[in-house]
RODO-2510 file (C-alpha; in nm, 4 decimals, decimal comma):
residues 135
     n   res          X          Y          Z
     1     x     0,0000     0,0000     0,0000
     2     x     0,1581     0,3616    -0,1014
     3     x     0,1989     0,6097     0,1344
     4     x    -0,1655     0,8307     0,1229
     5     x    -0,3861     0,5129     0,0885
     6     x    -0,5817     0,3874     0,3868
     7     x    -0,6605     0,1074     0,5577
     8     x    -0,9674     0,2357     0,6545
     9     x    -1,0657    -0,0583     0,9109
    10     x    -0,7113    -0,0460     1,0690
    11     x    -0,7171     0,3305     1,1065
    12     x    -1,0892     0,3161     1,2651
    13     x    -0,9949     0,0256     1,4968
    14     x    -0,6562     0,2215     1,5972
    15     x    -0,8333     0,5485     1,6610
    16     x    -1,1391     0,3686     1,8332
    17     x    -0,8842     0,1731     2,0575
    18     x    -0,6604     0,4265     2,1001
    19     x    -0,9919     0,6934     2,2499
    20     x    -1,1193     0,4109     2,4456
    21     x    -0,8002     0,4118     2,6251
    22     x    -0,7836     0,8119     2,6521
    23     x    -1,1231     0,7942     2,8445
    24     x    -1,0879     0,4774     3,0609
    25     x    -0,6771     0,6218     3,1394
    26     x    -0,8233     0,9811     3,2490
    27     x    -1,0989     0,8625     3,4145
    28     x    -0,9161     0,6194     3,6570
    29     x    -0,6275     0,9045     3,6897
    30     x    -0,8591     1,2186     3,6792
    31     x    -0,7390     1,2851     4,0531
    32     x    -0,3908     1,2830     4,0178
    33     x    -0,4071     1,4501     3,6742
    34     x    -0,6142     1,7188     3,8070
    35     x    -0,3742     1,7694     4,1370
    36     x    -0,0730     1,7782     3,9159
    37     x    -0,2323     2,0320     3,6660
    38     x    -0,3503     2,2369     4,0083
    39     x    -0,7028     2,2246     3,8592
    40     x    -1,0394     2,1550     4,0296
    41     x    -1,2740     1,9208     3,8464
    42     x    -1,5436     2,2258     3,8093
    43     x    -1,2618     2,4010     3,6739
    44     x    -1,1182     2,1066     3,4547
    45     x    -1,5166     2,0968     3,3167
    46     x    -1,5582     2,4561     3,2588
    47     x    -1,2727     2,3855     2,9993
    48     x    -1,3395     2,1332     2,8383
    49     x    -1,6838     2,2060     2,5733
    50     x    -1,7205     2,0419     2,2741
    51     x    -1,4587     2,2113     2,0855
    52     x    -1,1756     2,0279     2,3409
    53     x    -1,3485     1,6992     2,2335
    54     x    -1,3797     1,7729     1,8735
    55     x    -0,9703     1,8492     1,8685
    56     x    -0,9053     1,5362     2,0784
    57     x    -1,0871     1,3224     1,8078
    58     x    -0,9227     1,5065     1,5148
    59     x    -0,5778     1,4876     1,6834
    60     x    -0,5634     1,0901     1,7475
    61     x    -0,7050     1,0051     1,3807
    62     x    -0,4277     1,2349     1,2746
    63     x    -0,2210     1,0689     1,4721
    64     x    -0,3274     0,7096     1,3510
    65     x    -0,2965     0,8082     0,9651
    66     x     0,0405     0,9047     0,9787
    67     x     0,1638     0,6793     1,2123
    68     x    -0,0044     0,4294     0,9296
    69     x     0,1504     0,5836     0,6479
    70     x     0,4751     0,6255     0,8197
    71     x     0,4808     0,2366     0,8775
    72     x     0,3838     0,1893     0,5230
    73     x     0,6501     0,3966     0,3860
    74     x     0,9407     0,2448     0,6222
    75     x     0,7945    -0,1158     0,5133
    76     x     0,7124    -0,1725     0,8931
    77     x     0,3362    -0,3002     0,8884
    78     x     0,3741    -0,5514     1,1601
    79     x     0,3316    -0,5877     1,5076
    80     x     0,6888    -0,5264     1,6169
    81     x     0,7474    -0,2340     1,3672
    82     x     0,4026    -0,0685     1,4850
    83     x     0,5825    -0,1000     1,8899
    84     x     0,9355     0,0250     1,7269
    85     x     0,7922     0,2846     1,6037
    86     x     0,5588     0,4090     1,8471
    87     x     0,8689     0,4127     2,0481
    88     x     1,0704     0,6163     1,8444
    89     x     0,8218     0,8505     1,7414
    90     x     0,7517     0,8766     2,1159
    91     x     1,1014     0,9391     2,2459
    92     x     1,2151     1,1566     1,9319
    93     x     0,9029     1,3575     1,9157
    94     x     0,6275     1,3798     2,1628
    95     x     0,8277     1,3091     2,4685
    96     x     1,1064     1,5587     2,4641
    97     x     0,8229     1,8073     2,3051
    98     x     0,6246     1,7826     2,5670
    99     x     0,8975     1,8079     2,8445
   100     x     1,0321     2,0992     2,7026
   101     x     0,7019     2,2902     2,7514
   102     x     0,6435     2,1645     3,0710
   103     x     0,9617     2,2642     3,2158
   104     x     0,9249     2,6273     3,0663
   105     x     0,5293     2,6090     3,1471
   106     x     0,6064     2,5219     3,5550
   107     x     0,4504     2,1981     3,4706
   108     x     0,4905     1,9412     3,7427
   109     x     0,6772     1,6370     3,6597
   110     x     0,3843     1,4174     3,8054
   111     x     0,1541     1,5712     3,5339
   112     x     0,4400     1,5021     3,2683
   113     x     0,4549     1,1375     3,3698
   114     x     0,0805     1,1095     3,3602
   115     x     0,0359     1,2974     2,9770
   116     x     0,3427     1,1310     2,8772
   117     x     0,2640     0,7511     2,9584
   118     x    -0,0457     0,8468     2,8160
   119     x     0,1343     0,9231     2,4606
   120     x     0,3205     0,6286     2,4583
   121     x     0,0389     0,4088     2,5491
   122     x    -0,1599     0,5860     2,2420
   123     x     0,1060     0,5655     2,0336
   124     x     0,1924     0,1709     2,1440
   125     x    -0,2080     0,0729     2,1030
   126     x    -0,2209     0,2287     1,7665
   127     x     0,0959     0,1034     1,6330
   128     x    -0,0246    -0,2477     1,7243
   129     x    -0,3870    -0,2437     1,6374
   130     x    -0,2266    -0,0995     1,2807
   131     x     0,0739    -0,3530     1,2723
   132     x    -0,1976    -0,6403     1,3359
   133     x    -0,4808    -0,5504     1,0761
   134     x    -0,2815    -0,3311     0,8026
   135     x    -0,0032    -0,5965     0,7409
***
């Protein structure tokens, strides 16, 4: 498959999987999150309308169709090249972006831990649901 053509039933199960897990992972750490972010659930709510959700949707299909095309182009539809690289794409890219804003934002390191597992695990779940179904 070229880069630019989709899998469509890999990219919906990776995004589907991959928002599943956003939900269930902020649910069970909404407490901590919200104490390392020094936010108050009523203020965590106020902030987060329908545009918040609308972005968070957009973002991880983005995320899924390049990650798929990226695997595509590198020849690494499978299982192990989805993991290798989520990985790399994780450590190279969203990790050390991330920390670098935090730091200058003031950002505790608890709440990087907690948004920055939570990238990896995205990245991991849609680099294997995508490895699995697109290869």
């Amino acid at each position: 498959m070229p880069f630019g053509q989709v899998d469509w039933i890999a990219l919906i199960a990776a995004f589907v999987a991959s928002y599943a897990f956003s939900a269930a992972y902020y649910i069970t750490l909404s407490k901590p999150w919200m104490a390392a972010i020094g936010k108050t659930e009523a203020e965590v709510q106020a902030g987060a309308g329908p545009v918040a959700y609308v972005v968070a949707i957009l973002g991880q299909l983005i995320i899924a169709y390049v990650l798929m095309n990226l695997m595509i182009s590198l020849g690494m539809v499978s299982l192990g090249g989805g993991v290798t690289l989520a990985v790399t794409l994780w450590i190279g890219f969203v990790a050390t972006t991330m920390l670098i804003n935090h730091r200058f934002q003031g950002a505790s390191w608890s709440h990087s831990i907690i948004d920055g597992a939570h990238w990896l695990a995205i990245l991991l779940i849609q680099g294997i649901v995508i490895g699995l179904l697109a290869g």
